[in-house]
N, C-alpha and C positions, 0 to 999 in steps of 0.2 A: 822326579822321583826315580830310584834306583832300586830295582826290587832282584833280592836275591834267592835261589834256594838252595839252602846248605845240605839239604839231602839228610843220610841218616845221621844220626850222631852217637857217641857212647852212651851206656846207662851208667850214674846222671850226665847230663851234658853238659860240656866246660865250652863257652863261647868267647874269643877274643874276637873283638871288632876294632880297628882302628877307626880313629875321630874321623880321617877324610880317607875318603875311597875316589882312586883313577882308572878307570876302568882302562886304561890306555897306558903306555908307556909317561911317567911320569913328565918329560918335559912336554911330551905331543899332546898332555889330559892339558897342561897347562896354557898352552897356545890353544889352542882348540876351545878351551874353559869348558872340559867334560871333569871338576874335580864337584867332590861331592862332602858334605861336610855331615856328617852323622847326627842328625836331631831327634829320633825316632828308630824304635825297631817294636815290629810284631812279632811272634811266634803264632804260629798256628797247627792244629793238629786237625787235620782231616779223616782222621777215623774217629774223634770224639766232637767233631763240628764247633768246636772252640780255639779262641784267640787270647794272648794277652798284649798290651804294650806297654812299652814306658817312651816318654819322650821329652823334651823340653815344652818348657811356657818359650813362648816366644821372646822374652827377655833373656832366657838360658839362664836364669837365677834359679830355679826352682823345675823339679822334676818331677811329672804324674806318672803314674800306675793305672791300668785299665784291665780290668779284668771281670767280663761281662756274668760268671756268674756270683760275685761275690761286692760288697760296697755298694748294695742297693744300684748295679750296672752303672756310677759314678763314677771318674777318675778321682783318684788324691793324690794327695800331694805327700811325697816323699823324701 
């Protein structure tokens, strides 16, 4: 797991991630096998003590939403 923190961001916020993240000089993430392939991401806000996510099913067919105060604290499917 690869955890980031983007810090502040504009009001609203515009997020580009790319699908694989190297934490390293691209050929050296590659020999090394520190590349990271993007199936998931949280947001969290620590002034309001909430999180959301989305991520893949383990098949990568199909994409949930998490978002603990709404959808009866279920993920769906989106």
């Amino acid at each position: 797991m690869l955890m980031l923190d983007i810090g502040e961001t504009s009001k609203p916020p515009i997020w580009t991630f790319p699908g694989t993240l190297t934490p390293l000089m691209k050929a050296m993430a590659k020999r090394e096998g520190l590349i990271y392939d993007l199936v998931g991401f949280v947001l969290h806000s620590q002034q309001g003590q909430h999180f959301i996510a989305h991520y893949f099913a383990r098949s990568r067919s199909e994409v949930y939403h998490y978002d603990g105060m709404h959808d009866g604290e279920r993920a769906i499917k989106i």
